[in-house]
Backbone as CSV, one residue per row, in Angstrom:
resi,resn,N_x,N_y,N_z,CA_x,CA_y,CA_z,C_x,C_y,C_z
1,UNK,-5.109,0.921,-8.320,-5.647,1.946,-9.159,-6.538,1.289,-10.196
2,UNK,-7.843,2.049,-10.661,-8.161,1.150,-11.450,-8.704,2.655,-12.665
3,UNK,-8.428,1.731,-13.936,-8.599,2.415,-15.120,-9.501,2.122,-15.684
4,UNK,-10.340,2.762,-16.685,-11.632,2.659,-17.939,-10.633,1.798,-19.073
5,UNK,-10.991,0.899,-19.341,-9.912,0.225,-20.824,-11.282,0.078,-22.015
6,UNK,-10.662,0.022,-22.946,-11.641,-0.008,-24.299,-12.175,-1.801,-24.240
7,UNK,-13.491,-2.186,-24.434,-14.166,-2.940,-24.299,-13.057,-4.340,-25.178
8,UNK,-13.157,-5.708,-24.490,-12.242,-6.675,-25.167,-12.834,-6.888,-26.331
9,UNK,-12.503,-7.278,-27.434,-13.454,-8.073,-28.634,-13.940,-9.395,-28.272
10,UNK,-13.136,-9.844,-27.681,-13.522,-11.523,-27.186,-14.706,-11.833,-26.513
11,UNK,-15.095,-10.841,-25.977,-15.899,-10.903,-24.110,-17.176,-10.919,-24.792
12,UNK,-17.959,-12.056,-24.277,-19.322,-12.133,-24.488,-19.903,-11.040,-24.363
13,UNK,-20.904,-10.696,-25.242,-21.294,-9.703,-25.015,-22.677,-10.264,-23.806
14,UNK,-23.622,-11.306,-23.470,-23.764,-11.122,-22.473,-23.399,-10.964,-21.089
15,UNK,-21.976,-10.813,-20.849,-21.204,-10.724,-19.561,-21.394,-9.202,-19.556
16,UNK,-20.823,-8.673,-20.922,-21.198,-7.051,-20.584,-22.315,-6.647,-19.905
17,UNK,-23.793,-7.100,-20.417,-24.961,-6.902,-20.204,-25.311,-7.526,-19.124
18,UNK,-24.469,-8.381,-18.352,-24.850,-8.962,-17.052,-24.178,-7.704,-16.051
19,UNK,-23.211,-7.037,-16.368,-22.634,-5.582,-15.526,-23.269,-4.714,-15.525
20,UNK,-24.280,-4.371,-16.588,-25.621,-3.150,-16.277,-26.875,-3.627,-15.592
21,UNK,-26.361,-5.117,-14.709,-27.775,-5.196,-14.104,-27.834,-4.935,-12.520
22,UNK,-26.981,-4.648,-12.117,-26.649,-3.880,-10.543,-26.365,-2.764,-10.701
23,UNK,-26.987,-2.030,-9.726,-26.954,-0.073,-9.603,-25.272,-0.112,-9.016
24,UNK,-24.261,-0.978,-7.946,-23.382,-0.448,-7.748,-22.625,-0.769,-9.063
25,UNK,-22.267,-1.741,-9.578,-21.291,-1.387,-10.832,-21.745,-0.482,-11.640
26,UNK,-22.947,0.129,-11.908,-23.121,1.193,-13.087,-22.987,2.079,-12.377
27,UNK,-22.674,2.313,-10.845,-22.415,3.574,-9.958,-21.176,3.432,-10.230
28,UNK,-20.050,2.362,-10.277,-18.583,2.005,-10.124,-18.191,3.115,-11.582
29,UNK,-19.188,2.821,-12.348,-19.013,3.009,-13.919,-19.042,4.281,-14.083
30,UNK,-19.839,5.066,-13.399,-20.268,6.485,-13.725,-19.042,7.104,-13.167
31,UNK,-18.491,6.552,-11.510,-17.437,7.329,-11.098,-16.143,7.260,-11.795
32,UNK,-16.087,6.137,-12.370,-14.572,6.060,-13.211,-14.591,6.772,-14.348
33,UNK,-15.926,7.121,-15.142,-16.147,8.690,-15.962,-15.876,9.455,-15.930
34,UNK,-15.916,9.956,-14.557,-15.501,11.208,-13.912,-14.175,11.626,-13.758
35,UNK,-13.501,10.264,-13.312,-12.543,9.913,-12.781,-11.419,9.051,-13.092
36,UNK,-10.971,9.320,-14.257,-10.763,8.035,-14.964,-9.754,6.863,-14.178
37,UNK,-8.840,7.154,-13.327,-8.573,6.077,-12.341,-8.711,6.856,-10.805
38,UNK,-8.671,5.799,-10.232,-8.919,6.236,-8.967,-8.496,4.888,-7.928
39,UNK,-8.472,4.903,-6.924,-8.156,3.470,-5.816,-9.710,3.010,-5.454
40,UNK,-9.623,2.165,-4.963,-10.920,1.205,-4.386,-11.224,1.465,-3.226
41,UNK,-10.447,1.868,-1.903,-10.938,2.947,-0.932,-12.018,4.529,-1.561
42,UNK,-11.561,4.940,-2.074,-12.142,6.267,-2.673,-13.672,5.637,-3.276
43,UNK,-13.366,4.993,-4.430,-14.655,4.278,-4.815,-15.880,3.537,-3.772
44,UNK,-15.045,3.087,-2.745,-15.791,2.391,-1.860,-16.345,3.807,-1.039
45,UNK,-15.629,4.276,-0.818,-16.348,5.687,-0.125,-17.148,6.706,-0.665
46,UNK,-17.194,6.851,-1.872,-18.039,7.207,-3.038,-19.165,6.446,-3.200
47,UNK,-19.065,5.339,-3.348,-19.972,4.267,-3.404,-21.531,4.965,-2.317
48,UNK,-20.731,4.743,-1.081,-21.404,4.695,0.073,-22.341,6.168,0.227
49,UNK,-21.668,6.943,0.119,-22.484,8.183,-0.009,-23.239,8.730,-1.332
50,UNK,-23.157,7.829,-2.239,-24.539,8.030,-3.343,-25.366,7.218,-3.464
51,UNK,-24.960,5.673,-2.964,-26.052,4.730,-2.722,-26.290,4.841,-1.885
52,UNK,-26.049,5.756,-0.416,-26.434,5.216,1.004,-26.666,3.869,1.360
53,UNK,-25.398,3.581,1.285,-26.035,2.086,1.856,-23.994,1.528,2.353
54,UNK,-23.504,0.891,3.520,-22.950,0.329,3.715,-22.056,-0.375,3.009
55,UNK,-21.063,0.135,2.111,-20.087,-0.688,1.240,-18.544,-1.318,1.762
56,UNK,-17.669,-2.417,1.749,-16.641,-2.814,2.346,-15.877,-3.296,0.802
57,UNK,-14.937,-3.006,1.199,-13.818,-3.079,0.090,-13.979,-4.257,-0.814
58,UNK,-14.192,-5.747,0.145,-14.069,-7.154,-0.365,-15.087,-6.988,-1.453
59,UNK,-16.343,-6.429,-0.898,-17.830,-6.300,-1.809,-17.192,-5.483,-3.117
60,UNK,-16.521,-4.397,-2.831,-16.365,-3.197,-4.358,-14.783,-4.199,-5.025
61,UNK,-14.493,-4.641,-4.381,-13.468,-6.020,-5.373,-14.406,-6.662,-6.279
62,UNK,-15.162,-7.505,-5.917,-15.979,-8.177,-6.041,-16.860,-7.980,-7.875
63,UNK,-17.118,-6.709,-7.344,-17.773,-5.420,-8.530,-16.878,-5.562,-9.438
64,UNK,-15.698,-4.921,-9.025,-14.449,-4.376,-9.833,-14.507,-5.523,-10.774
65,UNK,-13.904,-6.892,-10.295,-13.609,-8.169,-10.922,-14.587,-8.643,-12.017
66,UNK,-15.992,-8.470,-11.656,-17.089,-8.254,-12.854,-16.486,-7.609,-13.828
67,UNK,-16.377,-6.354,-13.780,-15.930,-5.602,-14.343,-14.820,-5.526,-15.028
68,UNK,-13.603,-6.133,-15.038,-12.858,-6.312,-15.158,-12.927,-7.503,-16.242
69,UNK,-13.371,-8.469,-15.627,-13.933,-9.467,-16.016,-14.229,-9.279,-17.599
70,UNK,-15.513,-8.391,-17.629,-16.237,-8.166,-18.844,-14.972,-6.524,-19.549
71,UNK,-14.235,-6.603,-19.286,-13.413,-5.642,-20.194,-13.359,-4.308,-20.257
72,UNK,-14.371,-3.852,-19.200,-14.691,-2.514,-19.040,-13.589,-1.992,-18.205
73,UNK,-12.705,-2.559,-17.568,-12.128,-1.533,-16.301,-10.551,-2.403,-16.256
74,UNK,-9.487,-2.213,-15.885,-8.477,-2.708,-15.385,-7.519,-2.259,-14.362
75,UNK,-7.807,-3.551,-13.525,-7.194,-3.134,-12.218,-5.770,-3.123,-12.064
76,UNK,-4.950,-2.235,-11.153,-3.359,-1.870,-11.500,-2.988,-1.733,-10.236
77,UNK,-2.111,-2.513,-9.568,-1.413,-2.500,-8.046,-0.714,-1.123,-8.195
78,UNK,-0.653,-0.524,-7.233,0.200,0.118,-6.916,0.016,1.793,-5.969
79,UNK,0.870,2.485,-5.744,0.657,3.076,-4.826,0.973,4.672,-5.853
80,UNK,-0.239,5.652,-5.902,-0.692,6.621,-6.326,-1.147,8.158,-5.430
81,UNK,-0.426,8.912,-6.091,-1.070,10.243,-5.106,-2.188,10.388,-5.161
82,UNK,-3.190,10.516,-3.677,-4.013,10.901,-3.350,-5.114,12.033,-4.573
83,UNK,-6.158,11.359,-5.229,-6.472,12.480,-5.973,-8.335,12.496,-5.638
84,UNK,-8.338,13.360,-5.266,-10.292,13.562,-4.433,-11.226,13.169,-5.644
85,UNK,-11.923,12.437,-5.166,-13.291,11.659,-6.456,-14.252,12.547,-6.445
């Protein structure tokens, strides 16, 4: 599951600004707006039908971990009811 978390104080702020420079993490970004958690299947399938373009889980990890990374998002194991993005 992954959640919107309030930005770290620590985190460079160019790492932030290195996450608004790809359309899929600011796509990752817009859907977790919407949505405030959701799984990485759903996202990856979301992904795919507003970018048109071919997305695989390893790739929207990948994103996530940026993301994550820079303080914007936190990722949470576990198993969640089904909720439509």
């Amino acid at each position: 599951m992954i959640r919107l978390t309030e930005p770290k104080i620590d985190v460079d702020s160019w790492s932030i600004l290195h996450v608004f420079g790809n359309e899929v993490r600011i796509e990752i970004l817009k859907l977790l707006l919407r949505h405030e958690m959701t799984c990485l299947t759903d996202i990856t399938k979301n992904l795919e039908h507003n970018l048109r373009k071919k997305m695989t889980l390893p790739a929207v990890l990948k994103h996530m971990r940026i993301l994550e990374k820079a303080g914007l998002v936190r990722l949470e194991p576990g198993i969640y009811p089904d909720k439509p993005v």
